[in-house]
ChimeraX commands (.cxc) that place a marker at each C-alpha (Angstrom):
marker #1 position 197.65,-13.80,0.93 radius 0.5
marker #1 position 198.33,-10.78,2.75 radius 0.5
marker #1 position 201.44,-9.06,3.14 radius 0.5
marker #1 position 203.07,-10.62,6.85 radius 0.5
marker #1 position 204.47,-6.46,7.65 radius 0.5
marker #1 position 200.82,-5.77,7.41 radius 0.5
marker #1 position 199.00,-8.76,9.75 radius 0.5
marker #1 position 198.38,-7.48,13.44 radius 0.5
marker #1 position 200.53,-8.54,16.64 radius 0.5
marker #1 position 198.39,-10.27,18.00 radius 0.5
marker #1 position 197.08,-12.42,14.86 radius 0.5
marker #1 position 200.97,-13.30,14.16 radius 0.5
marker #1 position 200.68,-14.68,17.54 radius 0.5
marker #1 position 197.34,-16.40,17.47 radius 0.5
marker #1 position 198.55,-18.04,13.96 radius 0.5
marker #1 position 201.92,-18.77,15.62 radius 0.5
marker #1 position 200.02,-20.51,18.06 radius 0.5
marker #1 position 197.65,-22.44,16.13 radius 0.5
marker #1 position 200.67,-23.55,14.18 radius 0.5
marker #1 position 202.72,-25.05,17.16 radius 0.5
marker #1 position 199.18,-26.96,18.28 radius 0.5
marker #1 position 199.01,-28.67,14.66 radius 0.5
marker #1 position 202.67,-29.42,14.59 radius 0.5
marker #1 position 202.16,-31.79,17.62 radius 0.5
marker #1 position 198.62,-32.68,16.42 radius 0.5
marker #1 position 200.89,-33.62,13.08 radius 0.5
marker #1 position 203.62,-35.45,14.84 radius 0.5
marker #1 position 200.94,-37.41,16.97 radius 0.5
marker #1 position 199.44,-38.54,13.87 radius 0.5
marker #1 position 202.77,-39.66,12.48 radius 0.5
marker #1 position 203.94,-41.48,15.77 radius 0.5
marker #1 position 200.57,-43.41,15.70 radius 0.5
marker #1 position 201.25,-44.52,12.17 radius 0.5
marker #1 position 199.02,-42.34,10.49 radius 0.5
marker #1 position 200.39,-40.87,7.27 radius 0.5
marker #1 position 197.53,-38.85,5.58 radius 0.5
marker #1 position 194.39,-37.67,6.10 radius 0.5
marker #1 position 191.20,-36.31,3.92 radius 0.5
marker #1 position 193.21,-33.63,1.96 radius 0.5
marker #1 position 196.54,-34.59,2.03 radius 0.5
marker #1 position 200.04,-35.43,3.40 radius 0.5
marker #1 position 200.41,-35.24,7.07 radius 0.5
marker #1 position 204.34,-34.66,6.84 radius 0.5
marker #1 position 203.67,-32.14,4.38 radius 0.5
marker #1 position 200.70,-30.32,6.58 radius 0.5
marker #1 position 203.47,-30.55,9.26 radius 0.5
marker #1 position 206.20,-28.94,6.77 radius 0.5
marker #1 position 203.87,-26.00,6.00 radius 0.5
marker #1 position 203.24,-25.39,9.31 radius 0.5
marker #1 position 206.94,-25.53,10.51 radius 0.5
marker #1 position 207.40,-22.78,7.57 radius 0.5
marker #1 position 204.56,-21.18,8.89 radius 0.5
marker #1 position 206.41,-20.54,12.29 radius 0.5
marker #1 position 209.71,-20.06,10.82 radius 0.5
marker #1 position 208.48,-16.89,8.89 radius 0.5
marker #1 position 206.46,-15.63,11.52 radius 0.5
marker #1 position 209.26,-15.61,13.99 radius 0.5
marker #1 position 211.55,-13.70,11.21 radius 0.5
marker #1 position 208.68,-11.22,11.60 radius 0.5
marker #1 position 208.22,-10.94,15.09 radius 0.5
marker #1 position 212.30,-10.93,15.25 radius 0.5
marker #1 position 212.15,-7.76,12.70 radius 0.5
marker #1 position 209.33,-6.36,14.91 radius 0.5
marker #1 position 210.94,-6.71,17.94 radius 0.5
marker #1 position 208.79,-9.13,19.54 radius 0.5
marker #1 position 209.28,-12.02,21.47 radius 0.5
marker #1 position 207.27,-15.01,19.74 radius 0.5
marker link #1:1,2 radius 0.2
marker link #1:2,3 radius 0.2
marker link #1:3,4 radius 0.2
marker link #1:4,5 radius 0.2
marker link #1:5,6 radius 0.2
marker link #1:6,7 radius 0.2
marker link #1:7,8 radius 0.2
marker link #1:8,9 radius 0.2
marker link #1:9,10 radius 0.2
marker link #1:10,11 radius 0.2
marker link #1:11,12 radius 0.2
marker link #1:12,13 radius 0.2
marker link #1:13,14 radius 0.2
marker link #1:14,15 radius 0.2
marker link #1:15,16 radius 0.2
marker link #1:16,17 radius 0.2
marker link #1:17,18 radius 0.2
marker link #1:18,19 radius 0.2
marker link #1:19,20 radius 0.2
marker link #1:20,21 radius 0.2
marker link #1:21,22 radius 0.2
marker link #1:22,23 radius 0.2
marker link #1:23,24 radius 0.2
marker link #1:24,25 radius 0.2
marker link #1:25,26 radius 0.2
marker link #1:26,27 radius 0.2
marker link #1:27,28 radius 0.2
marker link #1:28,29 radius 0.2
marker link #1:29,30 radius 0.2
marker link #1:30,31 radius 0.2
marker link #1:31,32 radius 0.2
marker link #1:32,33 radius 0.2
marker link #1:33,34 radius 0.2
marker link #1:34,35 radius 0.2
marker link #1:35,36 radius 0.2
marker link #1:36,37 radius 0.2
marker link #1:37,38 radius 0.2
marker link #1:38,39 radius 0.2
marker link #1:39,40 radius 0.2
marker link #1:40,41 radius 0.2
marker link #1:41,42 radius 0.2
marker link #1:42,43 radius 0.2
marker link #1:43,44 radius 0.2
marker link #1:44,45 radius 0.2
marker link #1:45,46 radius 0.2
marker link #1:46,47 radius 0.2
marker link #1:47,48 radius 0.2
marker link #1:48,49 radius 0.2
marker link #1:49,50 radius 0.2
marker link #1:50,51 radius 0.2
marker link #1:51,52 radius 0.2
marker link #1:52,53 radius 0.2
marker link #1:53,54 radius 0.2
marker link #1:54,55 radius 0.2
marker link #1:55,56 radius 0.2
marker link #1:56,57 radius 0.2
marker link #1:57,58 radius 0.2
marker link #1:58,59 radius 0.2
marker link #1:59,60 radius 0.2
marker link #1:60,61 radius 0.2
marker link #1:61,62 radius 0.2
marker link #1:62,63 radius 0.2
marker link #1:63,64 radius 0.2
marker link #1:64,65 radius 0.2
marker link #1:65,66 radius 0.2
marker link #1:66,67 radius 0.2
view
């Protein structure tokens, strides 16, 4: 995994992104009553993601960018 100070703007963003969309895909899933799929857990696929946002607005935060 690459180091987060080196990942471009705009892929920070784009990952951000794609993050938030399978957060709701995630909580969907759960509110349906749908608790895993093929490869896993969907609470924790929703957990990593929610991680996955947390650290990438620290980033953007230490850059100086809005998220």
């Amino acid at each position: 995994m690459p180091d987060i100070t080196t990942i471009s703007l705009q892929d920070l963003k784009k990952d951000r992104r794609e993050s938030l969309e399978d957060i709701k895909v995630c909580a969907t899933a759960l509110l349906s009553g749908i608790n895993s799929y093929s490869t896993g857990s969907v609470i924790e696929r929703m957990e990593k993601n929610v991680g996955f946002v947390k650290t990438i607005d620290l980033e953007l935060n230490r850059r100086k960018e809005a998220p």
